[in-house]
C-alpha positions as CSV (number, residue, x, y, z in Angstrom):
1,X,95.9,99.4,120.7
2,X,97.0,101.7,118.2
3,X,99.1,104.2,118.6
4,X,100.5,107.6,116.8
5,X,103.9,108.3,116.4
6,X,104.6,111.8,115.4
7,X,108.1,111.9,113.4
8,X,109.7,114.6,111.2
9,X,106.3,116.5,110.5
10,X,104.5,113.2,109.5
11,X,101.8,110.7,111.8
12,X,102.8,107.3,111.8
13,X,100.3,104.7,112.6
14,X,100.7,101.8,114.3
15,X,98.0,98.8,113.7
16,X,95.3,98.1,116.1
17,X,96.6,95.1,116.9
18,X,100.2,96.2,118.0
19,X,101.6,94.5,121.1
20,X,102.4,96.3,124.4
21,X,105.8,96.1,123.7
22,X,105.7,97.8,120.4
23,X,106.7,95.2,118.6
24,X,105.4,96.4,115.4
25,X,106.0,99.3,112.8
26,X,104.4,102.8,112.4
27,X,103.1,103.4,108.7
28,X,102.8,107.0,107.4
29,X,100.4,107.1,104.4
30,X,102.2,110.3,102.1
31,X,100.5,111.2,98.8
32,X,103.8,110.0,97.1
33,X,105.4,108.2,99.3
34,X,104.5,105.8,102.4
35,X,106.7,105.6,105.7
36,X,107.6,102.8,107.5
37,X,109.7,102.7,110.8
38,X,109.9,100.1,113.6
39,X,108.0,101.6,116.8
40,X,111.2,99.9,119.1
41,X,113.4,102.6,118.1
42,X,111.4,105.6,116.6
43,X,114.3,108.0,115.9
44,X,116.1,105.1,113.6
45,X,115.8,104.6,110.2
46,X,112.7,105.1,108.2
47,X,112.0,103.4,104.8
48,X,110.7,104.7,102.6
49,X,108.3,103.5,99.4
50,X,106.8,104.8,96.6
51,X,103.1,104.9,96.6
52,X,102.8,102.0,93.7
53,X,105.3,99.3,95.5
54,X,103.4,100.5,98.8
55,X,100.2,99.3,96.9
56,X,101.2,96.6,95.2
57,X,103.2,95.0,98.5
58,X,100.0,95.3,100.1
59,X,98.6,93.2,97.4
60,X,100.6,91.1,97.3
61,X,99.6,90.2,101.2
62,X,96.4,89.8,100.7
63,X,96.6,87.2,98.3
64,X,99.9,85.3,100.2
């Protein structure tokens, strides 16, 4: 189920295959930079990526 996590004035999306117990991370899609925090503790840490190592990370998944 995925879920929106609301954070600092940005929407953080969780995928649709999160868990129940949120053991997964919120993604927050900027037009610079991308957002990444862990959904078990919302108000810790975010980090934070450029829109190029967002992209190729992502990449880089796909073809692992």
């Amino acid at each position: 189920m995925r879920k929106r996590l609301v954070r600092d004035g940005r929407v953080y999306l969780t995928s649709s295959a999160s868990n129940t117990a949120s053991a997964c991370v919120g993604v927050s899609v900027g037009e610079a930079r991308t957002g990444v925090l862990d959904t078990k503790n919302p108000g810790g840490e975010v980090l934070e990526f450029s829109r190029s190592a967002f992209t190729a990370f992502l990449a880089d998944l796909r073809t692992s």
